[in-house]
C-alpha positions in Angstrom: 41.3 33.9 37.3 43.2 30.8 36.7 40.0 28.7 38.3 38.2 30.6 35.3 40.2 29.7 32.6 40.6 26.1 33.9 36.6 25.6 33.6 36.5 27.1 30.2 38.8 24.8 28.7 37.6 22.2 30.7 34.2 23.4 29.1 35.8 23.6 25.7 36.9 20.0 25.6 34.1 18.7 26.8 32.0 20.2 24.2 34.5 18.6 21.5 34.3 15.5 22.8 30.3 15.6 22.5 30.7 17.0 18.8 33.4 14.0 18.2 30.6 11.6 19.6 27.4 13.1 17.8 29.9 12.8 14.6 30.9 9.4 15.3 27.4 8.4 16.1 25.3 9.9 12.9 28.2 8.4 10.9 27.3 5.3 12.2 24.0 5.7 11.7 24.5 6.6 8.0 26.5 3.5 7.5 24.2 1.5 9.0 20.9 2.7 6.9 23.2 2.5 3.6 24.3 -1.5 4.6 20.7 -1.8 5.6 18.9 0.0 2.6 19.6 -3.0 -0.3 18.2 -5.9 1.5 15.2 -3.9 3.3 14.6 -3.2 -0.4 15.2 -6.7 -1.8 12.8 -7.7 0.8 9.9 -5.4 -0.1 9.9 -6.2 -3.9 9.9 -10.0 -2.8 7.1 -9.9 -0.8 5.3 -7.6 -3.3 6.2 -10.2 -6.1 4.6 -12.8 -3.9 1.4 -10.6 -3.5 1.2 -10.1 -7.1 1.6 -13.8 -7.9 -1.1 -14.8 -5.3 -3.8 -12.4 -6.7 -4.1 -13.2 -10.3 -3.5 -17.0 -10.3 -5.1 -17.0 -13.2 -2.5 -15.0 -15.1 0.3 -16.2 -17.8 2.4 -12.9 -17.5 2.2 -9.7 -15.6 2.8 -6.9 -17.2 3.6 -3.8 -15.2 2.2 -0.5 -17.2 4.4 2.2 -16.6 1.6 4.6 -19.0 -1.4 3.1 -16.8 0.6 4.0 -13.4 1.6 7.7 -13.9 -1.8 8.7 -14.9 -3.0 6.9 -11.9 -0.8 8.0 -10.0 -1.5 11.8 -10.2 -5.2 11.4 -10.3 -7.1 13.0 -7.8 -9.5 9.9 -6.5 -11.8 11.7 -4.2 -13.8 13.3 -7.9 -15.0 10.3 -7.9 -16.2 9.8 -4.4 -15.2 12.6 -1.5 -14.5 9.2 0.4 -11.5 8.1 -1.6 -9.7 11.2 -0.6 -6.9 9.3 1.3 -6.4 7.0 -1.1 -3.7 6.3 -3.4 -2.7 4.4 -6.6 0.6 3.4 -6.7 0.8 0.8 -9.3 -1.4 -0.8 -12.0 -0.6 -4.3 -14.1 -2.1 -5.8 -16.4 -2.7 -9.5 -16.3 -2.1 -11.6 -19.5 -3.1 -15.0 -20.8 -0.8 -17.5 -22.7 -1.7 -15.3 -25.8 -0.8 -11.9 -24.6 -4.4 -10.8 -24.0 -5.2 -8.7 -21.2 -7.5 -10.5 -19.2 -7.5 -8.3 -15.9 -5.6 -5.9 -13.7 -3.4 -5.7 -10.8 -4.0 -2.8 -8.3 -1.4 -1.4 -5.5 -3.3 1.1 -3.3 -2.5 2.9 -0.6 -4.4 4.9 1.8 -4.1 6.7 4.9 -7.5 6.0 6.4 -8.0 3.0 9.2 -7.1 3.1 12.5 -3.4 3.0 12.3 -2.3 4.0 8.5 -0.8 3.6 6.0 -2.6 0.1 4.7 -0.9 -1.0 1.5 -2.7 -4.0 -0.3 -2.6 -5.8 -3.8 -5.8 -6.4 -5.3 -6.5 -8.5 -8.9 -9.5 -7.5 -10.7 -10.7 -9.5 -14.0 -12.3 -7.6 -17.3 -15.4 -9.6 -15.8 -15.3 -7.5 -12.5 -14.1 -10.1 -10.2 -11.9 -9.7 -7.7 -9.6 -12.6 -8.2 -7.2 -12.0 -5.2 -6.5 -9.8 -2.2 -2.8 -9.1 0.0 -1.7 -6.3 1.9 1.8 -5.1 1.8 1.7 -3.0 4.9 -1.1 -3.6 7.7 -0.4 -2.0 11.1 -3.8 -2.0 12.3 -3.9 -2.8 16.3 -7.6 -4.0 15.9 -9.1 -7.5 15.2 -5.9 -8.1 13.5 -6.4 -11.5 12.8 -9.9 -11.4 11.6 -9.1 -8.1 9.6 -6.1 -9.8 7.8 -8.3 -13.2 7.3 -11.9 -13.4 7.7 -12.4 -9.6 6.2 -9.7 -9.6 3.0 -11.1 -12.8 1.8 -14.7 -11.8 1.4 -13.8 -9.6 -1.5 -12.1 -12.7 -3.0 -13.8 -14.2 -6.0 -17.1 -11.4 -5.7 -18.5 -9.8 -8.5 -18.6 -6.2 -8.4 -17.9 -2.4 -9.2 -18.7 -1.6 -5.8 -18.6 -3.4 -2.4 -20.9 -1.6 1.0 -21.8 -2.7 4.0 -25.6 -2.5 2.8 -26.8 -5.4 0.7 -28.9 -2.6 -1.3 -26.1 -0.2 -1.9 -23.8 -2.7 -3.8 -22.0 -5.9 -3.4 -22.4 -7.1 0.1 -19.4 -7.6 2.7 -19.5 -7.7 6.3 -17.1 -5.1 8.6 -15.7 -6.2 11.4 -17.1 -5.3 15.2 -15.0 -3.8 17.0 -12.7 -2.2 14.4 -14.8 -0.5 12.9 -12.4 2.4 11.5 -10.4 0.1 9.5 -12.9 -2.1 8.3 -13.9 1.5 6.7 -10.3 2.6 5.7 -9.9 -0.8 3.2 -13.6 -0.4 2.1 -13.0 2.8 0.9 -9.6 1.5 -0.3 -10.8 -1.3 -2.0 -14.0 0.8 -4.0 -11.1 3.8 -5.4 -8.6 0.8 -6.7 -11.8 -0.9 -8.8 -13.7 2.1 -9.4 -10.6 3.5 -10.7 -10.1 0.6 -13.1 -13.6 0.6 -14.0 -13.5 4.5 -14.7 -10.9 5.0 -16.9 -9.2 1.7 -17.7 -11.3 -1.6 -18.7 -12.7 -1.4 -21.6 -10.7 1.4 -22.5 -7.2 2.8 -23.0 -5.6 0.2 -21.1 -7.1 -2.9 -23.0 
């Protein structure tokens, strides 16, 4: 009887001490995400400023558009093409000259195709249809990285065009990448719902 009782307390305060440590421990954890949190963030909206900078060179002022966003934002991307369906505006900008005119847009898209989503990037687009610039945000592709992130991205650069392909005779022509295939296809797709999204419903439009 005693040996009994002596193993349920023995059993008792052991399982207090491992509620003492889990407490301890996701306490810990708690603090450390809230110390983290400010400059994880501080860090994201530099390099995002960076990206936005780099784009549209060309650009006086950027002017984030708050109107522009939410209605991109909600919209449903795949009506225009069933391929855009994992794609995602996040943020639109328009870029001004020294007077204040709107001479292009800035693009955040997001989407979950590739071969290792999410693939964030930052693309400029003039009222001309020219992609002035190109950056990603977040790339975790495990393929070709190098070329992918290089060689790939800056083909778009400075290319006229509502709509870039693979084929020559089914729009403006860039080259995927062998071997990684997948996400050559997941930033194509990106790239075509960011512009044709612009070209849709915001240049010459609304959001002049």
């Amino acid at each position: 009887m005693k040996n009994n009782q002596k193993k349920r307390s023995s059993l008792l305060k052991d399982a207090l001490i491992l509620c003492v440590i889990t407490l301890i421990a996701g306490l810990s954890l708690a603090y450390t995400n809230e110390v983290t949190k400010g400059p994880i963030a501080a860090k994201q909206l530099e390099k995002k400023q960076e990206a936005y900078s780099k784009v549209y060179t060309d650009a006086k002022e950027i002017i984030p558009d708050n109107e522009l966003t939410q209605a991109a934002a909600t919209a449903d991307l795949s009506l225009m093409d069933s391929s855009y369906r994992k794609v995602k505006v996040n943020e639109i900008s328009k870029a001004a000259d020294v007077n204040g005119n709107t001479i292009g847009y800035i693009i955040a898209i997001t989407t979950k195709g590739g071969y290792n989503p999410p693939i964030s990037m930052v693309i400029g687009y003039s009222n001309e249809k020219v992609i002035t610039g190109f950056e990603y945000l977040t790339f975790n592709e495990s393929k070709s990285v190098d070329v992918l992130k290089n060689e790939y991205r800056t083909q778009y650069i400075g290319k006229t065009g509502e709509y870039f392909s693979f084929d020559k005779d089914a729009g403006t022509k860039v080259d995927a990448i062998s071997g990684a295939t997948i996400s050559s296809n997941g930033i194509i797709d990106a790239v075509n719902a960011g512009i044709g999204y612009l070209n849709e419903y915001v240049i010459g439009g609304a959001g002049q």
